[in-house]
KEKE-3310 file (N, C-alpha, C; in steps of 0.2 Angstrom, whole numbers, plus 5000, padded with zeros to 4 digits):
npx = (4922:4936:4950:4968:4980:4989:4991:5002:5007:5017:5021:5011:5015:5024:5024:5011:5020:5030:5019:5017:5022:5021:5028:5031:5018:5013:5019:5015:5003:5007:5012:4999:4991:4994:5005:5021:5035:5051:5064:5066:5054:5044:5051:5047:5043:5044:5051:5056:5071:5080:5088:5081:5069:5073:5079:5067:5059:5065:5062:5049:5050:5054:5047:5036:5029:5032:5041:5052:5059:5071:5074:5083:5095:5088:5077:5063:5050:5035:5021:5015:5001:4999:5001:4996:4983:4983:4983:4973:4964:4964:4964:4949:4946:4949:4939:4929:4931:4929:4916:4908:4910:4905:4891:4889:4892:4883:4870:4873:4870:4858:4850:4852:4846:4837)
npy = (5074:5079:5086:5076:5083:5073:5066:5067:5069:5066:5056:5045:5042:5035:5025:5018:5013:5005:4994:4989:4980:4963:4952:4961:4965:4953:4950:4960:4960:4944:4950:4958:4950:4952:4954:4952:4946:4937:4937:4925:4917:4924:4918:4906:4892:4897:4900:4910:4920:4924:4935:4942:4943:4950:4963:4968:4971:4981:4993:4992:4996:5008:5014:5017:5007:4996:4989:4987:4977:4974:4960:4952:4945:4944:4951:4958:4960:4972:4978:4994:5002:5015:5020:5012:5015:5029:5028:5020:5032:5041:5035:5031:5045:5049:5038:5044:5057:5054:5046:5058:5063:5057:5057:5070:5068:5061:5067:5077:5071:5065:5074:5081:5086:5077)
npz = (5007:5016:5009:5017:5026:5026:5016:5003:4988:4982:4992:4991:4980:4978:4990:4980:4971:4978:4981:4970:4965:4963:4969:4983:4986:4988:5000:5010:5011:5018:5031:5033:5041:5054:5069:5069:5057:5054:5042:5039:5040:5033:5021:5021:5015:5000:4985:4984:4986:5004:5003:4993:4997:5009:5002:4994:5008:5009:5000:5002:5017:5013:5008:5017:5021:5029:5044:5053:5070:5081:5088:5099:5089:5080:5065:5065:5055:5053:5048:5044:5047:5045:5031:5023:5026:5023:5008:5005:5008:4999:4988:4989:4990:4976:4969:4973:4968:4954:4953:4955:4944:4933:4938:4935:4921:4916:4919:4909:4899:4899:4899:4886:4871:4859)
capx = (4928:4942:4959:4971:4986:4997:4989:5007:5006:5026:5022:5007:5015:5030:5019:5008:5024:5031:5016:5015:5026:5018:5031:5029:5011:5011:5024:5012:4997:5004:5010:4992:4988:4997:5011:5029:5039:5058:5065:5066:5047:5043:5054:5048:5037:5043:5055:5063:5078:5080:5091:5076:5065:5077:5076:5057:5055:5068:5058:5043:5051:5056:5038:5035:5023:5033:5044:5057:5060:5076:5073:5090:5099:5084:5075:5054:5046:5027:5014:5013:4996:4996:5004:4991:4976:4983:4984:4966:4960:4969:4960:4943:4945:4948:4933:4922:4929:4924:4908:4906:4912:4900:4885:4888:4889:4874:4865:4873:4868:4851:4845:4852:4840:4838)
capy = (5072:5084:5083:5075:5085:5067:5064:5070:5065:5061:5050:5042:5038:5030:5019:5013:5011:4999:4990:4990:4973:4957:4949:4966:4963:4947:4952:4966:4950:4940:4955:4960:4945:4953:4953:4955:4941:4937:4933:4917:4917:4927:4915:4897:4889:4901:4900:4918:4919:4927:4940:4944:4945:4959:4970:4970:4974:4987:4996:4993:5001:5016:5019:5016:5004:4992:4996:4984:4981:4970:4956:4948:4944:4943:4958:4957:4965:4972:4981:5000:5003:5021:5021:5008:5019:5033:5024:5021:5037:5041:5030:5034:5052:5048:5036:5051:5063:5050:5046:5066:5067:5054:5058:5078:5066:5057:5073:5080:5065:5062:5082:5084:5087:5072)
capz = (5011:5012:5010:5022:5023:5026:5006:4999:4982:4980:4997:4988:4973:4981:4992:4976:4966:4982:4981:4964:4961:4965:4974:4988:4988:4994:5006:5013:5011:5023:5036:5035:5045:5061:5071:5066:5055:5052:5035:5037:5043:5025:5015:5022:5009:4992:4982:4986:4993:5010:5000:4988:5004:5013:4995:4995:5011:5013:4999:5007:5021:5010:5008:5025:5022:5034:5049:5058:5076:5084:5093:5100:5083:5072:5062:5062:5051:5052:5043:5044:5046:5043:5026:5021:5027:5019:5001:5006:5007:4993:4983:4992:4986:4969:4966:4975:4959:4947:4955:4954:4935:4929:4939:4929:4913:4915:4921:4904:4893:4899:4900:4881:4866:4856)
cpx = (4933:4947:4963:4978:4991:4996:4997:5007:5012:5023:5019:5009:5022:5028:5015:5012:5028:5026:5014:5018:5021:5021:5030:5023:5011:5015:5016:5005:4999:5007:5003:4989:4991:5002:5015:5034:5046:5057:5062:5059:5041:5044:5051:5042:5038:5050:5059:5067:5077:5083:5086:5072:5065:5075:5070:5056:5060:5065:5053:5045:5054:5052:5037:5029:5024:5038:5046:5058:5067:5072:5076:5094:5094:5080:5066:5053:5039:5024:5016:5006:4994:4997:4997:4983:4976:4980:4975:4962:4961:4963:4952:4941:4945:4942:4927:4922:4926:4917:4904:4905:4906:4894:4885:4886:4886:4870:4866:4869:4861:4847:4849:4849:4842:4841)
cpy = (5078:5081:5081:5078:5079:5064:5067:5066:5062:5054:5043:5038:5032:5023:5015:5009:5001:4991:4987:4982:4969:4955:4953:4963:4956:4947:4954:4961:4947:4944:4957:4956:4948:4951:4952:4948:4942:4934:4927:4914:4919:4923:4908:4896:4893:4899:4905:4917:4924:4936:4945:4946:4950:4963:4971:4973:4984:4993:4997:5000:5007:5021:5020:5013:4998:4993:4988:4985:4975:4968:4953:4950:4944:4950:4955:4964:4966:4976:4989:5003:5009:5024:5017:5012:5024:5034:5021:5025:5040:5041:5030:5042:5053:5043:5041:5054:5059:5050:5053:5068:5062:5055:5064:5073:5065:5062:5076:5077:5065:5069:5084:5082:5080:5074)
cpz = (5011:5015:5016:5019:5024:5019:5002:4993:4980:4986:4994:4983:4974:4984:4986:4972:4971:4979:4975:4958:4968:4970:4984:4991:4993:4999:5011:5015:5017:5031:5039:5041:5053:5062:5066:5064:5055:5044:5035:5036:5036:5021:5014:5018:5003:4991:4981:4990:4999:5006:4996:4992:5005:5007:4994:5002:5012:5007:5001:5013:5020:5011:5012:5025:5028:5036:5051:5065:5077:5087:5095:5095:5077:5073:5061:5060:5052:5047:5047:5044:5043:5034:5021:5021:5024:5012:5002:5004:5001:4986:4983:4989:4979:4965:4968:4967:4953:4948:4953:4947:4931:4931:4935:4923:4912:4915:4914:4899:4894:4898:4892:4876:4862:4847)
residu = (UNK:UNK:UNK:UNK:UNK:UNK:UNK:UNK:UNK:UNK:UNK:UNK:UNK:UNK:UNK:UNK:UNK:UNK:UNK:UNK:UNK:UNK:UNK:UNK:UNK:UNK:UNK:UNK:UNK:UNK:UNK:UNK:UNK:UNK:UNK:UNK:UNK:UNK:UNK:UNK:UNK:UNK:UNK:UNK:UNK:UNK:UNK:UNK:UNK:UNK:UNK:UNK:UNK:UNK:UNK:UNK:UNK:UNK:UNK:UNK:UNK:UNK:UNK:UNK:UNK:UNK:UNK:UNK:UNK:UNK:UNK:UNK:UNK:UNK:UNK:UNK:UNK:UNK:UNK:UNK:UNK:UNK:UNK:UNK:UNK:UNK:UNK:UNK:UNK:UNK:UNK:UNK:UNK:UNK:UNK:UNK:UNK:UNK:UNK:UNK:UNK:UNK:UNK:UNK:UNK:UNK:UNK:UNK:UNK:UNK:UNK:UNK:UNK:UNK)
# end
């Protein structure tokens, strides 16, 4: 595979630091399902405050895992997809080099003298 120059390792580690908190996660969890929510839409059924909501997402939207649009008076939120597919490959690439290190080790282990 070779490198994607939008792999920026400061980007990458901002985006897995975002998502890196629970609360985030399941933020980014029920975004994934599509279309673009409001707070309140995020907050109905938990125990987070609306106020707790906006500061999660508005990291998220630091990383630019998710992005705002207006609509009237209210603020939806959605998914970024591309930050998410990055953080993918990302992570795609680094099980490649494993996979790579270990198949050498084995190859080393198996092919030396007893």
């Amino acid at each position: 595979m070779s490198p994607n120059k939008n792999l920026v390792p400061e980007k990458l580690a901002t985006v897995f630091a975002a998502l890196g908190d629970p609360t985030r996660l399941k933020l980014v969890a029920v975004l994934c399902a599509g279309g673009a929510f409001s707070i309140a839409q995020l907050t109905a059924g938990t125990d987070i405050s609306r106020q707790a909501v906006t500061k999660h997402l508005q990291v998220l939207a630091d990383a630019g895992v998710v992005g705002d649009l207006k609509q009237g008076r209210e603020r939806l939120w959605q998914l970024e997809p591309d930050a998410i597919a990055e953080a993918q490959q990302a992570l795609a690439r680094i099980g490649q080099e494993w996979e790579r290190r270990l198949g050498r080790l084995k190859a080393l282990v198996e092919n030396s003298p007893d």
